[in-house]
Residue frames as qw, qx, qy, qz and C-alpha x, y, z in Angstrom:
[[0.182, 0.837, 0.511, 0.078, 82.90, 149.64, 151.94],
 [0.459, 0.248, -0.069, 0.850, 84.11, 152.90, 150.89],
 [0.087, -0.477, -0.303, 0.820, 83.81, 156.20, 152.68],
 [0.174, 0.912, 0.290, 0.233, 81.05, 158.92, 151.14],
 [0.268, -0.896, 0.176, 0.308, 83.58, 161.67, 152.92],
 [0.565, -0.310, 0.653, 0.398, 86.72, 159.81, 150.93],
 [0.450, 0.413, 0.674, 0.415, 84.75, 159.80, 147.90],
 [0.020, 0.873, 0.484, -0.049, 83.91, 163.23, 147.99],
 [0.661, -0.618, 0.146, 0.400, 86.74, 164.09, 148.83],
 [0.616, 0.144, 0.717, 0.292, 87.98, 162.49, 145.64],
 [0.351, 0.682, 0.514, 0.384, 85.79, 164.16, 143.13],
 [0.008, -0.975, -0.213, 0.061, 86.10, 167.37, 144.45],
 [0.465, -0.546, 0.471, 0.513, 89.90, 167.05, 144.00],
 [0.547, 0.363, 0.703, 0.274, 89.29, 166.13, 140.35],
 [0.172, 0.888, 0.403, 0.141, 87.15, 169.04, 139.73],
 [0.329, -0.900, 0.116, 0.262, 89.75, 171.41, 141.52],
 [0.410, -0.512, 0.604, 0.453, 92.94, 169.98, 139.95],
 [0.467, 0.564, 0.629, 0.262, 91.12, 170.40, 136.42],
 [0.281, 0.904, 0.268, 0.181, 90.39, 173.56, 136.98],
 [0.580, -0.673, 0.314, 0.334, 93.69, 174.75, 138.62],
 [0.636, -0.244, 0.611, 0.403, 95.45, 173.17, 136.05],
 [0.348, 0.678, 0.636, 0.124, 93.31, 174.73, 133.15],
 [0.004, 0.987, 0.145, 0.065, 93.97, 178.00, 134.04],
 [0.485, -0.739, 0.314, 0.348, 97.43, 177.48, 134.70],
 [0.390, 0.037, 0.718, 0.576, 98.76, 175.94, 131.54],
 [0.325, 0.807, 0.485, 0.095, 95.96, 178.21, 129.96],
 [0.029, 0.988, -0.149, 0.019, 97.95, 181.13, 130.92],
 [0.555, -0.515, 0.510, 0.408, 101.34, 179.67, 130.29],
 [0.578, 0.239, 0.706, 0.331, 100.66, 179.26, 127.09],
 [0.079, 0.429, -0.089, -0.895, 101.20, 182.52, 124.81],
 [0.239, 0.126, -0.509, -0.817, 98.37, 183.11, 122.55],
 [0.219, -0.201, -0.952, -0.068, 96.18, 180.79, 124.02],
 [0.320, -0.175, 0.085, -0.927, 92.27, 181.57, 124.53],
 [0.341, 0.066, 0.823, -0.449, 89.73, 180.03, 126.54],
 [0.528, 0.418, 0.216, -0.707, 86.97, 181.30, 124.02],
 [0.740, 0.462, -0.341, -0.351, 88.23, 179.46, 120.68],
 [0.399, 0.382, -0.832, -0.050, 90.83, 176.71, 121.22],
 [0.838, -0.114, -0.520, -0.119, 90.23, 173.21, 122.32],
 [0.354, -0.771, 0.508, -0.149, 92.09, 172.03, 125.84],
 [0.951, 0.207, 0.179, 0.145, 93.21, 169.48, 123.92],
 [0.379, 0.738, -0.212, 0.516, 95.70, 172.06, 122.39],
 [0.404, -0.886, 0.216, -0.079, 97.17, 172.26, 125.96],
 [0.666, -0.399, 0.616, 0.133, 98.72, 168.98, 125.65],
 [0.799, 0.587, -0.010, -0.131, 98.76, 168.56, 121.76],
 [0.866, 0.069, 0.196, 0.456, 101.65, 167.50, 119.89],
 [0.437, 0.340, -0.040, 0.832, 104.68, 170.24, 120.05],
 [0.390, -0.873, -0.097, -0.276, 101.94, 172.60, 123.06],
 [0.034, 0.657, -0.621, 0.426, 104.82, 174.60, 125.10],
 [0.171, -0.289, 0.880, -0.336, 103.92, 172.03, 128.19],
 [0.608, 0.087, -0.692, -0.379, 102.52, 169.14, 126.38],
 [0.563, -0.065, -0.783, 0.255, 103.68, 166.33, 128.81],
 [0.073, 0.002, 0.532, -0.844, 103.00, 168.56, 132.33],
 [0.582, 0.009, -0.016, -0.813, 99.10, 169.33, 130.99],
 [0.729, 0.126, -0.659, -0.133, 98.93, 165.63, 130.03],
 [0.392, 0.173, -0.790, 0.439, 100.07, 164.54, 133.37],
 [0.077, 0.141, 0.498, -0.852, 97.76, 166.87, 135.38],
 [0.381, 0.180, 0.115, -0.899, 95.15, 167.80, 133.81],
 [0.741, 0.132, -0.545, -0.369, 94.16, 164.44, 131.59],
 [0.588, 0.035, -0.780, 0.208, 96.02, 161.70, 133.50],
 [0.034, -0.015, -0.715, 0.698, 95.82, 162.77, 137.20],
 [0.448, 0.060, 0.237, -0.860, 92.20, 163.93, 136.92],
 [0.689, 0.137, -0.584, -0.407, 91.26, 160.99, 135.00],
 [0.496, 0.005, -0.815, 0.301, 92.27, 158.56, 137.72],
 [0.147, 0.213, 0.680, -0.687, 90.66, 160.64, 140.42],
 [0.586, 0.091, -0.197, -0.780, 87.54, 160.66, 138.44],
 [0.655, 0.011, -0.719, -0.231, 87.85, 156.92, 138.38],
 [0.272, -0.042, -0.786, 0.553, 88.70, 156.45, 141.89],
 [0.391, 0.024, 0.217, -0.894, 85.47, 158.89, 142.76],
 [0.682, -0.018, -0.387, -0.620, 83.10, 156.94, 140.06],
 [0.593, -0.288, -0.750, 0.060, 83.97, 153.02, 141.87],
 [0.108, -0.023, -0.608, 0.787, 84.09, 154.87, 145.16],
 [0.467, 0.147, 0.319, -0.811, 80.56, 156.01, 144.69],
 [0.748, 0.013, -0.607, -0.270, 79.50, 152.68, 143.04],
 [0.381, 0.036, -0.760, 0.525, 80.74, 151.17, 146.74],
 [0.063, 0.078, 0.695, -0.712, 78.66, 153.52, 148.64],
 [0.425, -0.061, 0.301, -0.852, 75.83, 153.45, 147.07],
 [0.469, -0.220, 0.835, -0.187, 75.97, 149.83, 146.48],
 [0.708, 0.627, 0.210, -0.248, 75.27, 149.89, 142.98],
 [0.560, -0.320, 0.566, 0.513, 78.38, 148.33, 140.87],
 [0.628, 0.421, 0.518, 0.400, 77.02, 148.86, 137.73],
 [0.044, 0.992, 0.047, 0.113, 76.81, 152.85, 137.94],
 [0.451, -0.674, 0.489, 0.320, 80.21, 152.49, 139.56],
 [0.694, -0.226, 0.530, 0.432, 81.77, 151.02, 136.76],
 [0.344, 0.788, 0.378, 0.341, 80.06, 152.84, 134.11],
 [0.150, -0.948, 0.280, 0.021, 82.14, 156.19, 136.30],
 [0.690, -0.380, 0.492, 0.371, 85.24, 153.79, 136.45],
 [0.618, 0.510, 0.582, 0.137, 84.93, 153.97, 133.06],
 [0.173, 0.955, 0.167, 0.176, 84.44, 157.49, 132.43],
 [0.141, -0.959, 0.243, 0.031, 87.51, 158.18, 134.26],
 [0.610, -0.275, 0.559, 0.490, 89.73, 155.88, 132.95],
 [0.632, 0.511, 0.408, 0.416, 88.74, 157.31, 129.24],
 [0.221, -0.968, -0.055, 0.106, 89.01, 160.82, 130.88],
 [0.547, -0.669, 0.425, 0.268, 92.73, 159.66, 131.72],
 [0.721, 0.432, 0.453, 0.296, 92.83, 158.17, 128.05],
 [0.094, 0.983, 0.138, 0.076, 92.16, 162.08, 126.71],
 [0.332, -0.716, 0.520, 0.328, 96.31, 162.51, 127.95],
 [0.621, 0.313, 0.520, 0.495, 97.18, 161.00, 124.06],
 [0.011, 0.690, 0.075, -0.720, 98.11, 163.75, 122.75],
 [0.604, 0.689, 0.399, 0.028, 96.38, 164.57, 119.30],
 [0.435, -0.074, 0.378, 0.814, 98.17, 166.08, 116.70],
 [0.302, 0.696, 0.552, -0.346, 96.27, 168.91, 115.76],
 [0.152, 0.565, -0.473, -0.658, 97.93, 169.17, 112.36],
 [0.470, 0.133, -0.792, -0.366, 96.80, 165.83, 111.27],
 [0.715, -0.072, 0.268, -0.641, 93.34, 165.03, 113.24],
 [0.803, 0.363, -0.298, -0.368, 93.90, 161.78, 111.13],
 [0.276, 0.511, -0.779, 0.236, 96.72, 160.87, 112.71],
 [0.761, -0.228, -0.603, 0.068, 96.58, 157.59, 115.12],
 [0.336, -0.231, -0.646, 0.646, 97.25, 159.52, 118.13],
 [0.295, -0.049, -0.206, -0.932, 94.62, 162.34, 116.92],
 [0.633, -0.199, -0.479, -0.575, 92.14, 159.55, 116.51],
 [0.415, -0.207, -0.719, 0.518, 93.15, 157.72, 120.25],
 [0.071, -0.214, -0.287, 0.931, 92.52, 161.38, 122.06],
 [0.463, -0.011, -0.052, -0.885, 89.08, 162.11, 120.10],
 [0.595, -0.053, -0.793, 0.117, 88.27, 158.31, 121.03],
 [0.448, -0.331, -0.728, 0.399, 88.54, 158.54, 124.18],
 [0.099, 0.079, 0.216, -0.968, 87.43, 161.99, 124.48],
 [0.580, -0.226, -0.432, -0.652, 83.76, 160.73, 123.16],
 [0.513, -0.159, -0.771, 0.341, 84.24, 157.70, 125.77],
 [0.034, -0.079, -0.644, 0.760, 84.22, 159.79, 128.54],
 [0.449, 0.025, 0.046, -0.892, 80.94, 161.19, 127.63],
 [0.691, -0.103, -0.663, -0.269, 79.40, 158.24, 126.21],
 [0.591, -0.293, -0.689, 0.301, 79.97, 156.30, 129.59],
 [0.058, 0.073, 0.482, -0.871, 78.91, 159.48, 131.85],
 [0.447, -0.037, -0.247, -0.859, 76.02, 159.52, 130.28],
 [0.639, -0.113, -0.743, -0.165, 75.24, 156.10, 130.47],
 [0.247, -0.125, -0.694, 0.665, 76.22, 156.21, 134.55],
 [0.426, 0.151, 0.325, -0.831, 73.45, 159.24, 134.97],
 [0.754, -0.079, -0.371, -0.536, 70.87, 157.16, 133.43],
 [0.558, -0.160, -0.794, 0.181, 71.86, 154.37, 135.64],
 [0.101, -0.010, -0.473, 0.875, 71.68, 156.87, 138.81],
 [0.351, -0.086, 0.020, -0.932, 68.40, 157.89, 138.02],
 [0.772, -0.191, -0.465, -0.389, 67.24, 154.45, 138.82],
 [0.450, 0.005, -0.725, 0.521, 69.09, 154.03, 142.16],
 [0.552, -0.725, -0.294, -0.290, 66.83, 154.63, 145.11],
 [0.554, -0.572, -0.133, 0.590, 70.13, 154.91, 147.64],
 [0.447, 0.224, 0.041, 0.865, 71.22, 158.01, 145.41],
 [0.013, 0.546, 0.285, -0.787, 68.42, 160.24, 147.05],
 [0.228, 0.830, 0.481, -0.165, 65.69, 162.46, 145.59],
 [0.040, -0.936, 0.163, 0.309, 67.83, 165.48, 145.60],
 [0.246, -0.497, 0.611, 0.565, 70.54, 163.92, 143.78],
 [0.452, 0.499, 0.739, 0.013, 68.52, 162.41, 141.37],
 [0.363, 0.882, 0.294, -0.063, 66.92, 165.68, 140.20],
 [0.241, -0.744, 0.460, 0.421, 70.99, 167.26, 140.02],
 [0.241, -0.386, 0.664, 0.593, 71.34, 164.76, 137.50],
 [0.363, 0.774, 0.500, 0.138, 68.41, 165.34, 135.51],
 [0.168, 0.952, -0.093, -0.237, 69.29, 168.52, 135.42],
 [0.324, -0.485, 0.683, 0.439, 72.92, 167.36, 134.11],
 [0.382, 0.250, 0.768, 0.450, 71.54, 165.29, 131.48],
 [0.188, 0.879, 0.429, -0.092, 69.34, 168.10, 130.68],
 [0.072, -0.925, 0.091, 0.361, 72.23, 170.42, 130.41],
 [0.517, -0.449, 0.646, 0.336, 74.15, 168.30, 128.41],
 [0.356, 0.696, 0.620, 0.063, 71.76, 168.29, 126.10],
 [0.175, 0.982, 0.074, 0.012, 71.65, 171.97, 125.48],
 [0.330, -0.728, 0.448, 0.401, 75.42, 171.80, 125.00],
 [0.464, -0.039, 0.761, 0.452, 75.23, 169.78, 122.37],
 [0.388, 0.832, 0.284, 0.278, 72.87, 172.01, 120.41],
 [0.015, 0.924, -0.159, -0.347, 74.55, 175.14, 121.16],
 [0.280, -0.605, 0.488, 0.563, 77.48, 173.45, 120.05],
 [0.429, 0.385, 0.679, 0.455, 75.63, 171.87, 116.82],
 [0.077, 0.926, 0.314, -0.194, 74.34, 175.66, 116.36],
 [0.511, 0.142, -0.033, 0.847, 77.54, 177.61, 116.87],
 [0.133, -0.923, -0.317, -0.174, 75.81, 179.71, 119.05],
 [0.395, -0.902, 0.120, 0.127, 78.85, 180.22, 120.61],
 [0.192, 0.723, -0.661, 0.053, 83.06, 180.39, 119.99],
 [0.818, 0.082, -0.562, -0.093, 83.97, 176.56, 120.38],
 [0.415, 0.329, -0.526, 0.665, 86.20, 177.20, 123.13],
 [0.359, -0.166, 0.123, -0.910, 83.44, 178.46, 124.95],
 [0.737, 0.097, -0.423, -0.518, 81.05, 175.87, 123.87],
 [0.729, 0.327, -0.571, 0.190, 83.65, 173.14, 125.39],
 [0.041, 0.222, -0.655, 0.721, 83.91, 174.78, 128.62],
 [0.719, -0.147, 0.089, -0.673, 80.11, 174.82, 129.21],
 [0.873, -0.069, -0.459, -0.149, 80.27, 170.74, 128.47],
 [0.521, 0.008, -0.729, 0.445, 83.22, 170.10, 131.25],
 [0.064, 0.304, -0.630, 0.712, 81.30, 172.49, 133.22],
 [0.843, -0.186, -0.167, -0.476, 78.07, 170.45, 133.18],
 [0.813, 0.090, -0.544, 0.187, 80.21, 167.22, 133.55],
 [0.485, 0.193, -0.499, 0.692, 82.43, 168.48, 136.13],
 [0.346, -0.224, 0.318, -0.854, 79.83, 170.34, 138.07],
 [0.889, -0.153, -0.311, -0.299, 77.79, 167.24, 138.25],
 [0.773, 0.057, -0.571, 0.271, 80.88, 165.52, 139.98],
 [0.103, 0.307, -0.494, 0.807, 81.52, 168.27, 142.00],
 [0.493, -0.355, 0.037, -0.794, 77.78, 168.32, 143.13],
 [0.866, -0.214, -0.297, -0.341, 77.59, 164.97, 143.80],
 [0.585, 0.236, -0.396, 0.667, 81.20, 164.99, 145.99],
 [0.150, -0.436, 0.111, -0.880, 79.76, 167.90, 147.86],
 [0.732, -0.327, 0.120, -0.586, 76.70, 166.18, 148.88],
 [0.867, 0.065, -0.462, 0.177, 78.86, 162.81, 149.57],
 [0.584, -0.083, -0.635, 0.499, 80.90, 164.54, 152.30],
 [0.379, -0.311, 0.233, -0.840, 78.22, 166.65, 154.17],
 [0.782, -0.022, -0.292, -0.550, 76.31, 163.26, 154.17],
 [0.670, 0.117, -0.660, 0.319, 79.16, 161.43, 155.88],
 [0.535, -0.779, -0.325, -0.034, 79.31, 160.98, 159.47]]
């Protein structure tokens, strides 16, 4: 059985070595702006440190996203919610193809916006599974209503253009990623 403390652990690395890694290769990167570009463009074809951002920020965080999602399929003893996160964070780890963002058309362009839907697609799915587990707790429960609720309103703003895309993008990883972080949080206060 896995550890809630281990899994928590887990995700909250994820969430940390995202952002970490976001801001670091954000600010290595001359001309780059949080408000309009994609973080795809970190790692794009010909981005000053393609292969590094790729490594860290897609690939490594993907894998601890996966390792979090079966870990918390384990403890709370629901496999199907766990694999539906296994999922999510192996397409997460997908998201390290690096797109060509001169030719969106291209076959590594169309891998990387692939698997960037994936991830969502299968998080979503996972909180709808969660919200029928009865070992995930009350309190988490309503955390991810409120996630699927915010995720929502990211996807108008960003069908709106209420905001700079860049912008727009951050709000979604930080709905996603603050969901993982909350539910990591309350995994290892919850351990013995």
């Amino acid at each position: 059985m896995a550890s809630a403390r281990t899994t928590g652990l887990i995700g909250m690395t994820g969430v940390a070595l995202f952002a970490v890694s976001l801001a670091v290769f954000g600010a290595l990167n001359p001309g780059y702006s949080h408000l309009t570009n994609a973080v795809s463009e970190l790692g794009a074809v010909g981005a000053p440190n393609q292969l590094a951002w790729n490594l860290m920020g897609f690939l490594g965080v993907g894998l601890l996203l996966c390792t979090f999602g079966r870990g918390l399929g384990r403890v709370l003893g629901t496999a199907s919610a766990g694999w539906l996160l296994v999922l999510f964070g192996l397409s997460f780890a997908a998201t390290a193809i690096p797109a060509d963002m001169g030719d969106l058309g291209a076959q590594t362009s169309v891998a990387h916006i692939a698997a960037s839907q994936a991830v969502l697609l299968f998080w979503l799915l996972a909180l709808i599974r969660l919200m029928f587990v009865r070992s995930f707790g009350l309190t988490l429960r309503l955390v991810t209503g409120l996630a699927l609720l915010l995720a929502i309103g990211t996807v108008v703003v960003r069908g709106a253009e209420l905001l700079p895309p860049g912008l727009t993008q951050r709000l979604s990883f930080a709905v996603v990623l603050g969901w993982v972080l909350a539910v990591s949080a309350a995994l290892f206060r919850r351990a013995p």
